[in-house]
N, CA and C atoms as an extended XYZ file, in Angstrom:
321
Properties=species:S:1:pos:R:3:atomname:S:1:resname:S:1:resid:I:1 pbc="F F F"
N         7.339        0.875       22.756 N   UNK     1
C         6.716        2.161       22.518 CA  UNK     1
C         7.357        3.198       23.434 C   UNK     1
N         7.470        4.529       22.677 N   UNK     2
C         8.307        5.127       23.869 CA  UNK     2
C         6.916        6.053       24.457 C   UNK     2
N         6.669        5.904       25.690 N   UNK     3
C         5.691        6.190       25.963 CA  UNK     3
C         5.514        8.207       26.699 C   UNK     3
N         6.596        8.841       26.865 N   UNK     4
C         7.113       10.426       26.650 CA  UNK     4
C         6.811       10.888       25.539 C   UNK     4
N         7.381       10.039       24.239 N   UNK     5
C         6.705       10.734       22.792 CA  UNK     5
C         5.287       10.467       22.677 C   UNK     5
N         4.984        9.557       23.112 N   UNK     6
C         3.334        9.488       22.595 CA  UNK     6
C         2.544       10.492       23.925 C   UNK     6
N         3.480       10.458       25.061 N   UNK     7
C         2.601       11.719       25.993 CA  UNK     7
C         2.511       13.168       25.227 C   UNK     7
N         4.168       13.468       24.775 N   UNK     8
C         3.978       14.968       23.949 CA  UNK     8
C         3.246       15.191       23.053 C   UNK     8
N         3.380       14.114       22.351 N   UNK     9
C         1.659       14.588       21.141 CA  UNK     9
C         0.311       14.407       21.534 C   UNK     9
N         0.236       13.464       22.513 N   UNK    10
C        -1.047       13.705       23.396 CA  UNK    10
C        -1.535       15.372       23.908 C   UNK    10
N        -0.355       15.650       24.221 N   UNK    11
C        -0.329       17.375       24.879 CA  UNK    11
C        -0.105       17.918       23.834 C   UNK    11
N         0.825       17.845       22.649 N   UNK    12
C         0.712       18.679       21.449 CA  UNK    12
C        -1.001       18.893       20.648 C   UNK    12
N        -1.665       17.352       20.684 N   UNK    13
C        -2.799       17.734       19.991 CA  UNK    13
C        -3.676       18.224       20.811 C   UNK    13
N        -3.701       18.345       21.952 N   UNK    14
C        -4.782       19.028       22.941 CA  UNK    14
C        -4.657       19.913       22.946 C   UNK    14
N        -3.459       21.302       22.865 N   UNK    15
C        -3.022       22.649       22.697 CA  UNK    15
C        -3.421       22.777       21.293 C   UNK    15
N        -3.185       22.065       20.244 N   UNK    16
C        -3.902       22.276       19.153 CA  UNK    16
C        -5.194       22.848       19.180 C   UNK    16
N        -5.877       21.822       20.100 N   UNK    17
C        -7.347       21.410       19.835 CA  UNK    17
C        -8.049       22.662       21.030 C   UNK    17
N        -6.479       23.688       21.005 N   UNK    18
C        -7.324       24.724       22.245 CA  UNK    18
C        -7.782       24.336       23.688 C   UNK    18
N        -7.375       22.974       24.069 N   UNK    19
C        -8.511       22.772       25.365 CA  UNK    19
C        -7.220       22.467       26.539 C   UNK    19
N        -7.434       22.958       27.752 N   UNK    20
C        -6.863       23.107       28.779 CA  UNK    20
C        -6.778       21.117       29.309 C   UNK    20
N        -5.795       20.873       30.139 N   UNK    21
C        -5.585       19.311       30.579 CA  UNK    21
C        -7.832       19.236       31.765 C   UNK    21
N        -7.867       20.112       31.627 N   UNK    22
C        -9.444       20.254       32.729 CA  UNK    22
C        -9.958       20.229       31.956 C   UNK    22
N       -10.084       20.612       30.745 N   UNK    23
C       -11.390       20.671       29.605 CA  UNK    23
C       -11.458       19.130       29.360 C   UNK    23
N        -9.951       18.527       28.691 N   UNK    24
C       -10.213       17.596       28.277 CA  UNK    24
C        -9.867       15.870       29.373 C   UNK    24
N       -10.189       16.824       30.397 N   UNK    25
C       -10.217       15.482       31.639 CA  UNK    25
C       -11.821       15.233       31.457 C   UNK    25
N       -12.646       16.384       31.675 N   UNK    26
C       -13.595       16.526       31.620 CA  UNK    26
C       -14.935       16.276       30.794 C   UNK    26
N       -14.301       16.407       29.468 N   UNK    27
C       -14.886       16.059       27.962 CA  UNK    27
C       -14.704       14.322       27.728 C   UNK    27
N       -13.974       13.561       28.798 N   UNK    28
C       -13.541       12.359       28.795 CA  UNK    28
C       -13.812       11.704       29.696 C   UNK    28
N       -14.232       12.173       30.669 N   UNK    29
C       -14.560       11.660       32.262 CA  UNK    29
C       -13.321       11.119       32.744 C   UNK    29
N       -12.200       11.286       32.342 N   UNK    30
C       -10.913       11.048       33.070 CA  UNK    30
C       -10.770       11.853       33.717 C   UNK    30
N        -9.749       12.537       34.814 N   UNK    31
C        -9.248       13.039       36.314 CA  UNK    31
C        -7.813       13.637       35.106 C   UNK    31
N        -8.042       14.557       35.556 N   UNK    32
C        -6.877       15.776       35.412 CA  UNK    32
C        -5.277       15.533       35.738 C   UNK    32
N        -5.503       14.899       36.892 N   UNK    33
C        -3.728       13.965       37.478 CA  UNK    33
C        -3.930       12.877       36.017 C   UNK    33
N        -4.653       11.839       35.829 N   UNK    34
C        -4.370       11.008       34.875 CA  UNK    34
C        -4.108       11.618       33.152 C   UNK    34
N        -4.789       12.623       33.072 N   UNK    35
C        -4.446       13.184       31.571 CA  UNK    35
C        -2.583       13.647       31.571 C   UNK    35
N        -2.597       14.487       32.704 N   UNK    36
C        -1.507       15.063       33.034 CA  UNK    36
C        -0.084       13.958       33.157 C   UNK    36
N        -0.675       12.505       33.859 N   UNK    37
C         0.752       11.246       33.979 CA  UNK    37
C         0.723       10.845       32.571 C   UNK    37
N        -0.304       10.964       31.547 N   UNK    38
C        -0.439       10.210       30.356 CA  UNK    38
C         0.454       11.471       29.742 C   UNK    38
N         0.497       12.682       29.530 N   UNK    39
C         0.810       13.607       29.054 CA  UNK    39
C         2.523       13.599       29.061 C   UNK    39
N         2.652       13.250       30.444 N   UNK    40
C         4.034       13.459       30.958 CA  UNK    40
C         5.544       11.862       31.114 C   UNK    40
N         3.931       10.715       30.110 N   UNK    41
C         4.469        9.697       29.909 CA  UNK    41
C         5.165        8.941       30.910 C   UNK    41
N         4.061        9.252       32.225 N   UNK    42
C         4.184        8.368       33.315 CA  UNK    42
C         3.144        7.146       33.697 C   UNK    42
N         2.203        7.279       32.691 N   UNK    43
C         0.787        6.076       32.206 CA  UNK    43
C         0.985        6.097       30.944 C   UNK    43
N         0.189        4.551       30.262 N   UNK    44
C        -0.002        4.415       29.386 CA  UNK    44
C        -1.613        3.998       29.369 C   UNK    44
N        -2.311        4.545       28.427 N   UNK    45
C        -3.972        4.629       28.815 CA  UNK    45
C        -4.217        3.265       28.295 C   UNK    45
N        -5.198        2.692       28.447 N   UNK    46
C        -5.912        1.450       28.121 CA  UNK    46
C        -6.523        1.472       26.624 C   UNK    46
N        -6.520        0.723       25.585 N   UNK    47
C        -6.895        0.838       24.155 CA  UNK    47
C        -8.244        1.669       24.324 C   UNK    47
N        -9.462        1.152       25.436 N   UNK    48
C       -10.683        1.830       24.924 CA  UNK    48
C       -10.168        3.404       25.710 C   UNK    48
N        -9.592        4.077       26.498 N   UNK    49
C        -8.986        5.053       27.255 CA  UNK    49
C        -8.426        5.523       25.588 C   UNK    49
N        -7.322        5.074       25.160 N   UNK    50
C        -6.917        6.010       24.116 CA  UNK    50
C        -7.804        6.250       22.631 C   UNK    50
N        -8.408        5.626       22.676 N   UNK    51
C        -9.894        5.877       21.712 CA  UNK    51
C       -10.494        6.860       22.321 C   UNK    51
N       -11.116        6.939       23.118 N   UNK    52
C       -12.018        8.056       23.839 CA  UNK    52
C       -10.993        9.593       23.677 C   UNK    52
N        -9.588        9.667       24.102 N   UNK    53
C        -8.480       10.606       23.973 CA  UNK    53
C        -8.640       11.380       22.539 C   UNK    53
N        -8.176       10.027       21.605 N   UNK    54
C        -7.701       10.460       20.364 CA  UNK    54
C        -9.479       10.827       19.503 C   UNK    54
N       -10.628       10.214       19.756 N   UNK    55
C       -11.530       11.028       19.040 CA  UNK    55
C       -12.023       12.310       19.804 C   UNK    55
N       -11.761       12.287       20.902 N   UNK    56
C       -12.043       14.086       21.506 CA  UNK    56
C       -11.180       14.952       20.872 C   UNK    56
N        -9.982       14.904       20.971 N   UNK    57
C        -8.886       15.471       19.879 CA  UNK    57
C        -8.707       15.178       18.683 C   UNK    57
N       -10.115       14.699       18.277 N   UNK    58
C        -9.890       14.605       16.552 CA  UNK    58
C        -8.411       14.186       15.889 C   UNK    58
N        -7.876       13.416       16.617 N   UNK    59
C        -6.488       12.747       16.292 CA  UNK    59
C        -6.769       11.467       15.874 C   UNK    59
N        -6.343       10.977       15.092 N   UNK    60
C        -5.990        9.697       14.329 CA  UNK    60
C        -4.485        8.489       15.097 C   UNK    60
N        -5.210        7.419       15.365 N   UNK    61
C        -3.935        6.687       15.947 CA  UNK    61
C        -2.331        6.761       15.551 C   UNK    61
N        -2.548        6.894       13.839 N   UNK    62
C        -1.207        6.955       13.478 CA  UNK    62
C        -1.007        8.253       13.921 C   UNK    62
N        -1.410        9.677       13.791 N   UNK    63
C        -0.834       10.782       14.042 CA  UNK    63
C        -0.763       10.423       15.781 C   UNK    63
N        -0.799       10.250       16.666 N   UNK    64
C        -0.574        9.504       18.230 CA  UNK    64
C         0.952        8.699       18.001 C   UNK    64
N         0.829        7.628       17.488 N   UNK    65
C         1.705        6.831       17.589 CA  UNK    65
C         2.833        6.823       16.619 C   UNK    65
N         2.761        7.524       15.498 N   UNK    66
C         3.552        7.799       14.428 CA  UNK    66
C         5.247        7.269       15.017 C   UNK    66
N         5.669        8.099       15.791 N   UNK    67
C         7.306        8.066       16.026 CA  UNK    67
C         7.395        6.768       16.900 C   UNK    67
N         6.786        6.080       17.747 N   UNK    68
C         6.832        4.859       18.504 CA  UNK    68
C         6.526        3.833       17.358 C   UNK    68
N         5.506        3.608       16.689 N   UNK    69
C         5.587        2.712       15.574 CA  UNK    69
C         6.941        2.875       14.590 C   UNK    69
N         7.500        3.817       13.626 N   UNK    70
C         8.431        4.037       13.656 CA  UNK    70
C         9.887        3.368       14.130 C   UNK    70
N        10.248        4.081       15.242 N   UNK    71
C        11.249        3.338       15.952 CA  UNK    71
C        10.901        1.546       16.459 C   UNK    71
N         9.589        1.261       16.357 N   UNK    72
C        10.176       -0.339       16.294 CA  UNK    72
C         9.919       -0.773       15.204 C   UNK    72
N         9.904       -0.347       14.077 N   UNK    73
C        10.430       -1.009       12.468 CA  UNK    73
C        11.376       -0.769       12.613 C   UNK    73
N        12.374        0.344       13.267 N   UNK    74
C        14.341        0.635       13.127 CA  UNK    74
C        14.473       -0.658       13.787 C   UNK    74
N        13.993       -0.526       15.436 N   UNK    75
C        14.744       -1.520       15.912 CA  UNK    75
C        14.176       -3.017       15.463 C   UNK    75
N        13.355       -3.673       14.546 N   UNK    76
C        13.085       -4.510       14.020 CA  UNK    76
C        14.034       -4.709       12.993 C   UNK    76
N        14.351       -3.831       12.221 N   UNK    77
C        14.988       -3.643       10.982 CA  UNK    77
C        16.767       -4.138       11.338 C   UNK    77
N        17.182       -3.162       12.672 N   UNK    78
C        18.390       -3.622       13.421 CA  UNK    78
C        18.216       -5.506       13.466 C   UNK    78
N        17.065       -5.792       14.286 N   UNK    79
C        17.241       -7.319       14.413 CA  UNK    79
C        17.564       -7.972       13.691 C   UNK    79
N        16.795       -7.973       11.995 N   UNK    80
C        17.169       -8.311       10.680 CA  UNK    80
C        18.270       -8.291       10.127 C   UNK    80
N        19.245       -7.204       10.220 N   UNK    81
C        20.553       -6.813        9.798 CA  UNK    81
C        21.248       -7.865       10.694 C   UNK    81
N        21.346       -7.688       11.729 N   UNK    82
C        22.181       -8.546       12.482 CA  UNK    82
C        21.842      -10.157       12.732 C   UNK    82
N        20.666      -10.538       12.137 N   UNK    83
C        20.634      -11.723       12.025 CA  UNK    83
C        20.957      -12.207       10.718 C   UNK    83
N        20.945      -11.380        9.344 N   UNK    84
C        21.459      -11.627        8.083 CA  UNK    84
C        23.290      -11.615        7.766 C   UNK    84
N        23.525      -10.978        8.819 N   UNK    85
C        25.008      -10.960        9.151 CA  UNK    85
C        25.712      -12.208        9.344 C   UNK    85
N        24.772      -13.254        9.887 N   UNK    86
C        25.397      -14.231       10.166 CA  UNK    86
C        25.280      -15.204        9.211 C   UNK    86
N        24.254      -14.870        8.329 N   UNK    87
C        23.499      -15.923        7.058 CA  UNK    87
C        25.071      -15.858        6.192 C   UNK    87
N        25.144      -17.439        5.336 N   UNK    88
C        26.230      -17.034        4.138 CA  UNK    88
C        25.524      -16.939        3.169 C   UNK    88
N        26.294      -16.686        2.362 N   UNK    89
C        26.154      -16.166        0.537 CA  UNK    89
C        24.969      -16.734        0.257 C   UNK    89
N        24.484      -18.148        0.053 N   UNK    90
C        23.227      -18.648       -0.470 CA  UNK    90
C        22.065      -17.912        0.168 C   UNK    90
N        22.084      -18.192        1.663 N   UNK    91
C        21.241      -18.115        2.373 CA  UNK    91
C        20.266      -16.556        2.308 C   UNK    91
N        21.485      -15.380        2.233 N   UNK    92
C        21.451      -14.298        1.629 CA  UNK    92
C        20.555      -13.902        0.386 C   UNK    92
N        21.262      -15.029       -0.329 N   UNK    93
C        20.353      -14.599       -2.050 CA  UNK    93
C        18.682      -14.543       -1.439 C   UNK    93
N        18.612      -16.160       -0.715 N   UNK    94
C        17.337      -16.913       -0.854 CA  UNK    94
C        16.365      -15.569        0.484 C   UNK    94
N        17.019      -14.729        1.304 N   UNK    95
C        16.346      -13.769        1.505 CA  UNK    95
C        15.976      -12.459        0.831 C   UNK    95
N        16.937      -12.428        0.292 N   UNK    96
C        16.797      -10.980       -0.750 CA  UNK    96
C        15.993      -11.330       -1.768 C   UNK    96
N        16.177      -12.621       -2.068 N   UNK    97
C        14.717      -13.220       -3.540 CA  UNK    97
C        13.146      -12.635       -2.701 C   UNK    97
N        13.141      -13.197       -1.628 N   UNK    98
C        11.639      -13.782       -0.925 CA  UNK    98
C        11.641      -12.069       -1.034 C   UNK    98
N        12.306      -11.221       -0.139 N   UNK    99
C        12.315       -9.420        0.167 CA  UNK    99
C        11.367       -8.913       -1.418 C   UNK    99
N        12.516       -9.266       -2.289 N   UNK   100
C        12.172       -9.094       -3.609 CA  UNK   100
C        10.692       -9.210       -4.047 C   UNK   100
N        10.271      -10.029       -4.024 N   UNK   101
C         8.988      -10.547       -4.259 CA  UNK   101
C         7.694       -9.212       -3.223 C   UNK   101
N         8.165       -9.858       -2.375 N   UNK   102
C         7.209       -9.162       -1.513 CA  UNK   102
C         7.236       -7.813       -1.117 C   UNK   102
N         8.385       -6.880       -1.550 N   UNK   103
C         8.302       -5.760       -1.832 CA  UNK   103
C         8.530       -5.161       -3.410 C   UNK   103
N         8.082       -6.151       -4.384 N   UNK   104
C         7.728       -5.988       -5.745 CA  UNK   104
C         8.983       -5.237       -6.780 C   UNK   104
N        10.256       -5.739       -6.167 N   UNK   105
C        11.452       -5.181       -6.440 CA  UNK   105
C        12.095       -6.042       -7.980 C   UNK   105
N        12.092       -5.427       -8.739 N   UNK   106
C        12.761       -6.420       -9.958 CA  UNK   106
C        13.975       -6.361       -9.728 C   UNK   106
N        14.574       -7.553       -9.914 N   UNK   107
C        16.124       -7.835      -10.100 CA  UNK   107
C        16.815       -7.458      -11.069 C   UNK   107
């Protein structure tokens, strides 16, 4: 997770949401230094910590995490490529069949 992008939209949806890093330390019972290291993607908050965050800011996890989820399907997707690289010809088909299937792709 890159944890800088998920600080900037932390701070993007709070400027949204109008409220100063004190409003919403405050509206959360978190400390103003901790909104501010989470902001600046020097913490990463605790699951029940980013629940409490994301429903004060009326934010949704995926709109939070969008670009970090994201980039590890690329770099998942990288792993795949380079492990199919090494597969031969059969082995190939018999993944692109199973792909097929399970992403409802006709041949």
């Amino acid at each position: 997770m890159d944890v800088v992008d998920f600080g900037k939209r932390i701070k993007q949806k709070r400027e949204e949401s109008s409220l100063t890093q004190e409003e919403l330390a405050e509206k959360t019972n978190l400390s103003v230094g901790y909104i501010g290291m989470i902001e600046r993607g020097k913490r990463l908050p605790s699951l029940d910590t980013f629940v409490i965050i994301a429903d004060e800011l009326n934010a949704t996890a995926d709109e939070l995490l969008y670009s970090s989820v994201k980039k590890s399907y690329k770099t998942r997707l990288q792993k795949y490529e380079e492990k199919l690289a090494l597969l031969n010809r059969k082995e190939i088909k018999k993944v692109c069949s199973v792909l097929d299937v399970l992403l409802e792709i006709e041949g």
